[in-house]
C-alpha positions in Angstrom: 16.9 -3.3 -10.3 17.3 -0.6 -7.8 18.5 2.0 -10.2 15.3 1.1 -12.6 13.0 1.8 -9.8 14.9 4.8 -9.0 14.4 6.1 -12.4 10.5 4.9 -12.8 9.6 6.8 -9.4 11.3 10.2 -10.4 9.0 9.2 -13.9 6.2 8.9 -11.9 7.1 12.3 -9.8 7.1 14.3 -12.8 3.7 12.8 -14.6 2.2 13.0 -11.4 3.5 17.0 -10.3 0.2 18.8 -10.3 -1.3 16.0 -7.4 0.8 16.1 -4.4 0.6 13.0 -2.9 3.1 11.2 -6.0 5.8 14.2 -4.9 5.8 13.3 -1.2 5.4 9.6 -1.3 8.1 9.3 -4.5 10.3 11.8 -2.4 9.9 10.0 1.1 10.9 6.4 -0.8 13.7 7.9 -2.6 15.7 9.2 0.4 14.5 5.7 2.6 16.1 4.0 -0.6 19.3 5.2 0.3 19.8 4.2 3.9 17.8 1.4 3.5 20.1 -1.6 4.2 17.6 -5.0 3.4 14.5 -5.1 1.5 12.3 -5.2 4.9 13.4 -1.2 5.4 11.7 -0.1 2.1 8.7 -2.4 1.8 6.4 -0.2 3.5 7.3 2.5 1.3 7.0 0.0 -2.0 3.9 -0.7 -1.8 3.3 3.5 -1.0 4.9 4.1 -3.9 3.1 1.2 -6.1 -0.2 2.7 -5.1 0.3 6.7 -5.4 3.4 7.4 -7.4 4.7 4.5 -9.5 3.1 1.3 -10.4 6.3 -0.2 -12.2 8.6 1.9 -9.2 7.1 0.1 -6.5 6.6 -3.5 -8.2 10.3 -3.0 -8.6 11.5 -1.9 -5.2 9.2 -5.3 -4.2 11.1 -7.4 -6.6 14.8 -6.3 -5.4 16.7 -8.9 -3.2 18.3 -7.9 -0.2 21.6 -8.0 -2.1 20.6 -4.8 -3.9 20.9 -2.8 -0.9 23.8 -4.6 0.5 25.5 -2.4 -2.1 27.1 0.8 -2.0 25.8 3.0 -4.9 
């Protein structure tokens, strides 16, 4: 689920290039996403990211269970 989202916010980056605010926002959640270590780190960021970058991103990063970032990737 984690990957998915990664994938739908870089989507949402590139649709989204001639505003800034999907760049920054997508950028800020996808480095948070990596040294995020329960779903409580990123949920701030998910619900940034569901309103200015990615609407499937974010509902995704707010569907993942802390498991998902228990993992190494």
């Amino acid at each position: 689920m984690k990957t998915a989202a990664k994938v739908f916010i870089i989507i949402g980056m590139i649709v989204g290039a001639i505003a800034i605010l999907p760049l920054i926002f997508g950028g800020i959640t996808l480095s948070k996403m990596k040294a995020a270590t329960c779903k409580n780190d990123i949920t701030t960021w998910a619900v940034l990211t569901l309103l200015f970058c990615s609407m499937i991103g974010g509902i995704l990063l707010l569907c993942c269970k802390d498991e998902d970032f228990a993992s190494a990737e």
